[in-house]
C-alpha positions in Angstrom: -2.5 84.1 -30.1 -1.5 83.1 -26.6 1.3 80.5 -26.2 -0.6 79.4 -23.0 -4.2 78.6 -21.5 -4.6 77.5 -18.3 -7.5 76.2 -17.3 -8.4 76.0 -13.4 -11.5 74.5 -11.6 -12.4 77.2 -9.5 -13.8 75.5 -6.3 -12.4 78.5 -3.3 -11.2 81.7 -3.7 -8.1 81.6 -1.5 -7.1 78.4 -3.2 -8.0 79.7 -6.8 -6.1 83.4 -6.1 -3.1 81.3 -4.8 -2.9 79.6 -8.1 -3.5 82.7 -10.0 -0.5 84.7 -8.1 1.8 81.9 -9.2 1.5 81.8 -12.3 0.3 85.6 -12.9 3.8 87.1 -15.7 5.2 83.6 -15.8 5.0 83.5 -19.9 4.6 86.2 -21.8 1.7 85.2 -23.5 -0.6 83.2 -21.8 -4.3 83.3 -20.1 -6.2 81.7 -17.4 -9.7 80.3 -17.7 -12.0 79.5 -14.2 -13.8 76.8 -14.4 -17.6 77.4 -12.7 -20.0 75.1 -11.8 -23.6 76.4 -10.9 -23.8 78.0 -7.5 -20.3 79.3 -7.7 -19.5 83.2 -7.9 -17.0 83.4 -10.9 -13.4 85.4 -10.1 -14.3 88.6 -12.1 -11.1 89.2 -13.1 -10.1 86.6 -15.2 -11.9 84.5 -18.2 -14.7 82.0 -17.1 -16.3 79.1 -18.5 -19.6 78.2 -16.5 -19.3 73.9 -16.3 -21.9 71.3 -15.9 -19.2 69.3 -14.7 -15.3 69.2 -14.7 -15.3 66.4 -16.8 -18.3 66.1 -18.6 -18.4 66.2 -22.9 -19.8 69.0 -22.7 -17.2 70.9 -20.6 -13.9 69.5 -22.3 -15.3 70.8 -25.4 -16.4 74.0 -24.5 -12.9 74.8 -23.1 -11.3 73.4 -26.4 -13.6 75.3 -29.0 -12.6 78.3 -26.4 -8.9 77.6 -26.5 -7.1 79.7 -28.8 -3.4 79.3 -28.1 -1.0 76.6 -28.7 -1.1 74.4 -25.5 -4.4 74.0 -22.8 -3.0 73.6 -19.5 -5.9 71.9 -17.2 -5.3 71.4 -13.3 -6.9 68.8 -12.0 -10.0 69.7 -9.4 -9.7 69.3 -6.1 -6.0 69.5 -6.3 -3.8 72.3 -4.6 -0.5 73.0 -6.3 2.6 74.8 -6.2 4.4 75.1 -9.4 8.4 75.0 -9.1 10.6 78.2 -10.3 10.4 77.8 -13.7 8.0 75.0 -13.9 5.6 76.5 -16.9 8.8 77.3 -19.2 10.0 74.0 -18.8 6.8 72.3 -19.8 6.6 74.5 -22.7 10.6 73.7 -23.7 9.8 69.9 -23.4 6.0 70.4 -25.5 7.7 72.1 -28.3 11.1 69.6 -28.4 9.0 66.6 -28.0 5.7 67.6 -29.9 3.7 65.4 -28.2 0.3 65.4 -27.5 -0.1 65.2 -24.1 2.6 66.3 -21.0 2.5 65.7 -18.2 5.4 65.3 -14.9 6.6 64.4 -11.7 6.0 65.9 -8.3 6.4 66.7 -5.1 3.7 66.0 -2.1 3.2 67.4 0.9 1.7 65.7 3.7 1.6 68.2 7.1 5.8 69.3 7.7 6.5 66.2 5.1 7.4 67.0 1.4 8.7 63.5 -0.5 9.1 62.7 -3.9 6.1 61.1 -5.7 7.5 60.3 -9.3 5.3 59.1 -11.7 5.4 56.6 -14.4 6.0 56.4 -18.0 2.7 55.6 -20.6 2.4 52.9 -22.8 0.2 51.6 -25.7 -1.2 49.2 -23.0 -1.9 52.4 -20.4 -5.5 52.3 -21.3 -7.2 52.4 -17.7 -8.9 55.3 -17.0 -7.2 55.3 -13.6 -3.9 55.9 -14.8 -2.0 58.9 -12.5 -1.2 61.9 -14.7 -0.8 64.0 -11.5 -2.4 67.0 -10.9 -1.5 69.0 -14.3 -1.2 68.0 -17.8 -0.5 69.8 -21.1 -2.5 69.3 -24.4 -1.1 69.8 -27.7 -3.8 72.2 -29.5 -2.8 70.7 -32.5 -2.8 67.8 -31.9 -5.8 67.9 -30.0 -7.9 69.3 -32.8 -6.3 66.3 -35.3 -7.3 63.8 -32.7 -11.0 64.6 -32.5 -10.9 65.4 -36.4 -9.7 62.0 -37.1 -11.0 59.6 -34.3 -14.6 61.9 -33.6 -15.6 64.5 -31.5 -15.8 63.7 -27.7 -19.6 62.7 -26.6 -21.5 65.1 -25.3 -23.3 62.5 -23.1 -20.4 62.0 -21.5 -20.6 63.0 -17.4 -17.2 61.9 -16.2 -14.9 60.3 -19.0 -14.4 63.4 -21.4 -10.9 64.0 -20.6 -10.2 59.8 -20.5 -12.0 59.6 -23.9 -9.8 62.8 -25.3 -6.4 61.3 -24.2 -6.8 57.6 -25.7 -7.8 59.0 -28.9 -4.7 61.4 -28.4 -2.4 58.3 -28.0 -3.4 56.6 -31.2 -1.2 59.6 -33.4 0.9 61.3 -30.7 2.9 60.9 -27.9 2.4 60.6 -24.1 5.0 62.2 -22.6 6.2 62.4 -19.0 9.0 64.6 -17.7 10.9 63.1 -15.3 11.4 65.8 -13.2 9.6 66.9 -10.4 7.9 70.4 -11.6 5.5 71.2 -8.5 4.7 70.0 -5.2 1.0 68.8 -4.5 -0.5 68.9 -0.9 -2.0 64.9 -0.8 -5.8 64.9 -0.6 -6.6 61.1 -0.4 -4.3 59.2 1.9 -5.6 55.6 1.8 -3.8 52.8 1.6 -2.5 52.0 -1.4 -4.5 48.4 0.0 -7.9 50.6 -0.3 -7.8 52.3 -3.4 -7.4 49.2 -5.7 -11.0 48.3 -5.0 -12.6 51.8 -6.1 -13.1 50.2 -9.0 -15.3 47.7 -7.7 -17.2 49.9 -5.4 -21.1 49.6 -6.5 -21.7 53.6 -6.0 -19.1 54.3 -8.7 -21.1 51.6 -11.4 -22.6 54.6 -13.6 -18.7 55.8 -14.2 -17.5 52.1 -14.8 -20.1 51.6 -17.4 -19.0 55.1 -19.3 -15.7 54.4 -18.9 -16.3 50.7 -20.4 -17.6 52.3 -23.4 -14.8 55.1 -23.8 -12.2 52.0 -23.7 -14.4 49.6 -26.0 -14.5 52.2 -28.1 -10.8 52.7 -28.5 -9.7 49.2 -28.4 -11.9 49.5 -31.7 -10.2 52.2 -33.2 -6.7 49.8 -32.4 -8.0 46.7 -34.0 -7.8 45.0 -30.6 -11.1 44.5 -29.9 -12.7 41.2 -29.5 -16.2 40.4 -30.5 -17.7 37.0 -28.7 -16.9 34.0 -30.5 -14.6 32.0 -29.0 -12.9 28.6 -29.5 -14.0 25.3 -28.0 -11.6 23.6 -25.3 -10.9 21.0 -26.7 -11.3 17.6 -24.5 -7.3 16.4 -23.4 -5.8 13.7 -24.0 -3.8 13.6 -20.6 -4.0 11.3 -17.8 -5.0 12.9 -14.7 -4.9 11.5 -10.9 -7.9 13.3 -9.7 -10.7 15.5 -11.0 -9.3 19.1 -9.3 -6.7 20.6 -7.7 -6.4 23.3 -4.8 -3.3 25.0 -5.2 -1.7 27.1 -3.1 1.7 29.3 -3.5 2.7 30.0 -0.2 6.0 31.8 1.6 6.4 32.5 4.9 2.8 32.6 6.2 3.0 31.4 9.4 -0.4 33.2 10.9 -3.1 32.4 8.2 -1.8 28.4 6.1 -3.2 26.5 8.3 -6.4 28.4 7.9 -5.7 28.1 4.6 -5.1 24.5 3.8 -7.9 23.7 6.5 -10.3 25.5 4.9 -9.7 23.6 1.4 -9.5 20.1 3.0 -12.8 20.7 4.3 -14.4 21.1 0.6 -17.3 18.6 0.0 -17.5 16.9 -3.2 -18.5 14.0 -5.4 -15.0 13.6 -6.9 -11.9 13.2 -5.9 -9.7 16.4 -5.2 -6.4 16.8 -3.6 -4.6 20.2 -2.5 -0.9 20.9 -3.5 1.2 23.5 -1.5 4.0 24.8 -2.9 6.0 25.9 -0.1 8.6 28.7 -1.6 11.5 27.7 0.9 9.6 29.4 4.0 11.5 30.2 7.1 9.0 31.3 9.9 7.8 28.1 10.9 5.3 27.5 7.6 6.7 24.3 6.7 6.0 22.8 9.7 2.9 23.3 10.1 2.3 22.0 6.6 4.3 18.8 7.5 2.1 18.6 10.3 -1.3 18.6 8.5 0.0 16.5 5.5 1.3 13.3 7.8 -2.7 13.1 8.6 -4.2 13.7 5.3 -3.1 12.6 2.4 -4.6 14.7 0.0 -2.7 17.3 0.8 0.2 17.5 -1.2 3.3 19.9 -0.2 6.0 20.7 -3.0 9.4 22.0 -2.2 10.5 23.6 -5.3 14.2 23.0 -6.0 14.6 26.4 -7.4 14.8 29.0 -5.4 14.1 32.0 -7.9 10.2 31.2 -7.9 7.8 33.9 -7.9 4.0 32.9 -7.1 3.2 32.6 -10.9 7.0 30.3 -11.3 5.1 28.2 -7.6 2.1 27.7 -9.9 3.8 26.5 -12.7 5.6 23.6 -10.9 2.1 22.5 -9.4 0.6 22.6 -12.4 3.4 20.4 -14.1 3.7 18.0 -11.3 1.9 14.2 -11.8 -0.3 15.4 -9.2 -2.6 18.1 -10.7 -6.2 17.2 -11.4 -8.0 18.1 -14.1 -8.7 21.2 -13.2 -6.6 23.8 -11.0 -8.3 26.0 -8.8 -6.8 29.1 -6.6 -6.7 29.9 -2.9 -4.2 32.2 -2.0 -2.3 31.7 1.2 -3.9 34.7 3.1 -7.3 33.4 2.3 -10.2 30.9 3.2 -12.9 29.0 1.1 -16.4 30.3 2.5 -17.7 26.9 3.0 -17.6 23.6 1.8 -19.2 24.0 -1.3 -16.9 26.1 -2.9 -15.4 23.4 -5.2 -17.8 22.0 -5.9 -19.8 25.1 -7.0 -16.7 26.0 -9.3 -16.2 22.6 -10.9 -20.1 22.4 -11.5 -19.5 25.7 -13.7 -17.2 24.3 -15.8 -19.6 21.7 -16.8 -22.3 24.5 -17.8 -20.3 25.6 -20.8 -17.1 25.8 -22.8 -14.6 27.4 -20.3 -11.3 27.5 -20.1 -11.6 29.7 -16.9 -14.0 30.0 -14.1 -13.9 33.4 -11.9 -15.7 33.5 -8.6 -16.8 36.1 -6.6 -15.1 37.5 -2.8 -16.2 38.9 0.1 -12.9 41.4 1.7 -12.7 40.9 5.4 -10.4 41.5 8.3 -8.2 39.2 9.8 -11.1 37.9 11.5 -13.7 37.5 9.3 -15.4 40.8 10.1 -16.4 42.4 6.2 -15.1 45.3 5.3 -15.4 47.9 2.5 -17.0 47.2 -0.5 -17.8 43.9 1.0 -18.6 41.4 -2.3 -16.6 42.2 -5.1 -18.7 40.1 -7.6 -17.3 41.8 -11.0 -20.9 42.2 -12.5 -19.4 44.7 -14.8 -18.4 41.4 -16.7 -20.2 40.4 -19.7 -20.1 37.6 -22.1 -20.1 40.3 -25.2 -17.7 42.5 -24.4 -15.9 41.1 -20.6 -12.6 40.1 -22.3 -12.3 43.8 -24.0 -13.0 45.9 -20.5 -10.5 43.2 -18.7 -8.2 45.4 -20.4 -9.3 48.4 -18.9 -9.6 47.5 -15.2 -7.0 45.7 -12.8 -8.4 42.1 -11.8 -10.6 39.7 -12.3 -11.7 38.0 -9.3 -11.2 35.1 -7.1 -11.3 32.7 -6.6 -9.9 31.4 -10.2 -9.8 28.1 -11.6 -8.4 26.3 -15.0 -8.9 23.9 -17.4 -5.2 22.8 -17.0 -5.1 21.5 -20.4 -5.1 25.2 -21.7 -3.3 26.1 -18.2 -0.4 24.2 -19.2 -0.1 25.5 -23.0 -0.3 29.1 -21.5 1.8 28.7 -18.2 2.1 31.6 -15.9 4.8 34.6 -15.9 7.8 34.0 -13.0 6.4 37.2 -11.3 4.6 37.9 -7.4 2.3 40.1 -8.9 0.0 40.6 -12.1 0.5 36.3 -12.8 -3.0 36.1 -12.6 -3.7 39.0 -14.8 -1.3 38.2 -17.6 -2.7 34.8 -17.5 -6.2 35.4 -17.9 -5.7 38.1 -20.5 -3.9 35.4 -22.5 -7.2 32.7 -22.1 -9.3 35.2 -22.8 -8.2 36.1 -26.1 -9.3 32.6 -27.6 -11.7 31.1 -24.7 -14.6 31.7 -22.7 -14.5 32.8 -19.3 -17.3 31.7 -16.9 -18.1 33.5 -14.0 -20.2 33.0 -11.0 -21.7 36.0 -8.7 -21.9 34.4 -5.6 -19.5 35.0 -2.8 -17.4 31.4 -2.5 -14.0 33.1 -1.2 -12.9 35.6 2.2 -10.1 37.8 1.3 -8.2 38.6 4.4 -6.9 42.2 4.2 -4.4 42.2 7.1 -0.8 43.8 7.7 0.9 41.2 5.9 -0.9 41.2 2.4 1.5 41.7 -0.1 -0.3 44.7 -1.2 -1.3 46.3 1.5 0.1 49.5 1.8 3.2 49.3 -0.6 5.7 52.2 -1.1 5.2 54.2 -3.9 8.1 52.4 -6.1 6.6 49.5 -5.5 3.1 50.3 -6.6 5.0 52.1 -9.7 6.6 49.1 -10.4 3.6 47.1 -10.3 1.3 50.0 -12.4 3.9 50.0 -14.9 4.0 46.1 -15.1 0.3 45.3 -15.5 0.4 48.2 -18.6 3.5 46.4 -19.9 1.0 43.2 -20.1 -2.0 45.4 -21.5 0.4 46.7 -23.9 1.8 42.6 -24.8 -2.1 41.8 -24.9 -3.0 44.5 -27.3 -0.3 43.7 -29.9 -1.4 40.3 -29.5 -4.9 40.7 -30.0 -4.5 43.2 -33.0 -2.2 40.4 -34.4 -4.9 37.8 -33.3 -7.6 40.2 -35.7 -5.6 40.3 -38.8 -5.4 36.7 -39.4 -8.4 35.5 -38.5 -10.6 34.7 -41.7 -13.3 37.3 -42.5 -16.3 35.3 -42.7 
């Protein structure tokens, strides 16, 4: 039996020969498989395995029934790598020490003359989103491959794009995810966007047929966990606090010079049949900020601008003291600093929800602009993947929510919000949602400016690392939570 198979989509000739003369007397015992879809010509030198896709059911299980030796190698299509001296031995080394189920490494990239680091991050229990970035190679334990499917079911042979997704959660339930942190081949980039760009793909309306398989792969698993929530939720209950107005408009703000008066404008405008104020926090800005918000509030007293005394406030830490302060209203709602209210009815429209149903949370839906209002790519990012049955379960799959948000600050302020700039929102309404309903409204209220100074647009690899790894750290603190949540609630 071969200690090795290697499976390679085989997409071009030159690029599939390249790949086969690097690794060609690498291990002693190993084999390569092409991967052909219909219309290709098949290397004839080599074994093949005609595809209906790369990923479908039907594919990942033909290679594994196929796959006789001890580890399947599978390069990612569409990918063109160069494996390091040594790089094949070294997963094998690190498969047999570790005996996990899954391997997979760092790299190298090359962009043109350009070759950088791109290191990758480590998985987690809460690493269940189908986007998470493996690189271009991983290894599969045979073994425990074959105990995974015996165990948690055969992959679905409906399945068009999530086979490999559906193969590697049920993998992580009895084995490890491994990563070697060492950089074991270099990969030439193939989509350079923005990191800014690609965390809307998810949203896109042309990818909805993947979103709704992988929904179901994920639902599935979160089963198989004990984490998954079915729809019956708890009341809010009515508070017993004393509040000055009926909502709040909070927004976190730090050095945003260019768009707060925008901002503030745009949510002093709001018409409504209650009384409303906006609080600013202003997170000790230096560019001018504060001014202007001095300006504005000597003429309007609704607004409401908060100079924290700490200066160790993230935005979730800016939220907090708003929602704490004698000012908030009954019910807090979001506008970031970047960003503008679509018209006047926006607050209203939101507060209305809330009076619809038992919420604790009402979600909006955006339109992403420019600077100047022009739309841009996707355009409205309404979230209609959401559902009542299963919305709270596939939050844990994908990476936001929506905007604009808003609270019933009675739960707000029993939850709070983590001291962080980024993933606050998330953590916070993956903690609501675990107990209480969240409404949702599919009309655009909200312009997201996407503009040079977004605090995610464009961010260096570490920093999107850093953030990946975060939000999976709160999946992962949400999953324990929910399984916990499960056992001791009475079976009816």
């Amino acid at each position: 039996m071969s200690t090795f198979t290697i499976a390679v989509p085989f997409i071009e000739n030159s690029l599939f020969n390249s790949f086969k003369k690097q690794v060609s007397g690498r291990l002693p015992a190993m084999k390569i498989v092409a991967l052909y879809r219909e219309g290709s010509e098949p290397p004839a030198d080599v074994e093949c395995l005609k595809v209906d896709a790369f990923f479908s059911g039907g594919a990942i299980s033909d290679l594994i029934d196929k796959t006789d030796s001890e580890y399947l190698a599978i390069v990612l299509p569409n990918e063109v790598i160069d494996l390091t001296a040594r790089a094949l031995e070294r997963y094998q080394q690190v498969a047999e020490d570790s005996d996990a189920g899954l391997i997979y490494a760092d790299f190298r990239e090359r962009n043109g003359e350009e070759i950088t680091d791109h290191p990758l991050i480590d998985y987690q229990t809460g690493s269940i989103r189908d986007n998470f970035d493996f690189g271009s190679l991983v290894i599969l334990s045979m073994k425990h491959v074959r105990h995974a499917l015996h165990r948690h079911g055969a992959i679905p042979a409906d399945l068009k794009f999530g086979a490999l997704y559906d193969l590697r959660l049920k993998l992580s339930i009895d084995s490890a995810i491994f990563r070697i942190p060492e950089p074991l081949y270099t990969k030439t980039a193939i989509d350079l966007r923005a990191s800014g760009e690609k965390i809307f793909d998810y949203v896109d309306p042309r990818n909805r047929d993947y979103q709704i398989e992988m929904e179901a792969i994920a639902t599935d698993h979160l089963k198989r966990l004990g984490a998954w929530l079915e729809p019956v939720f708890d009341p809010v209950k009515a508070s017993d606090q004393q509040f000055s107005v009926t909502a709040s408009i909070i927004i976190p703000v730090r050095n945003r010079v260019k768009t707060i008066r925008d901002a503030v404008k745009s949510a002093l405008e709001q018409s409504c049949d209650f009384d409303f104020n906006v609080i600013v926090v202003d997170n000790h800005s230096t560019d001018g900020t504060t001014d202007i918000l001095q300006e504005v509030s000597s003429g309007d007293s609704r607004l409401i601008v908060i100079i924290p005394e700490r200066t160790d406030l993230g935005i979730g830490g800016c939220w907090n003291v708003a929602v704490f302060s004698l000012h908030c209203g009954r019910y807090a709602v979001q506008l970031d600093s970047d960003d503008i209210y679509n018209g006047p009815g926006t607050l209203s429209r939101v507060i209305a929800e809330f009076e619809k149903g038992q919420y604790a949370m009402v979600i909006g839906s955006y339109t992403i602009v420019d600077f100047d209002l022009n739309p841009l790519p996707p355009g409205l990012v309404d979230h209609r993947e959401w559902t009542r049955d299963n919305g709270r379960n596939n939050a844990l799959r994908i990476n936001g929510l929506g905007a604009p948000r808003a609270f019933d600050v009675g739960v707000l302020r029993q939850a709070g919000l983590p001291n962080v700039s980024y993933g606050e929102d998330y953590a916070l309404a993956l903690r609501i949602s675990r107990r209480y309903e969240i409404g949702r409204i599919y009309e655009s209220l909200y312009f997201a400016r996407r503009w040079s100074g977004n605090s995610d647009s464009a961010l260096p690899l570490p920093t999107m690392n850093r953030y990946d790894s975060y939000k999976d750290r709160l999946r992962t603190i949400e999953i324990l939570a929910r399984q916990k949540f499960n056992a001791q609630r009475p079976v009816l």
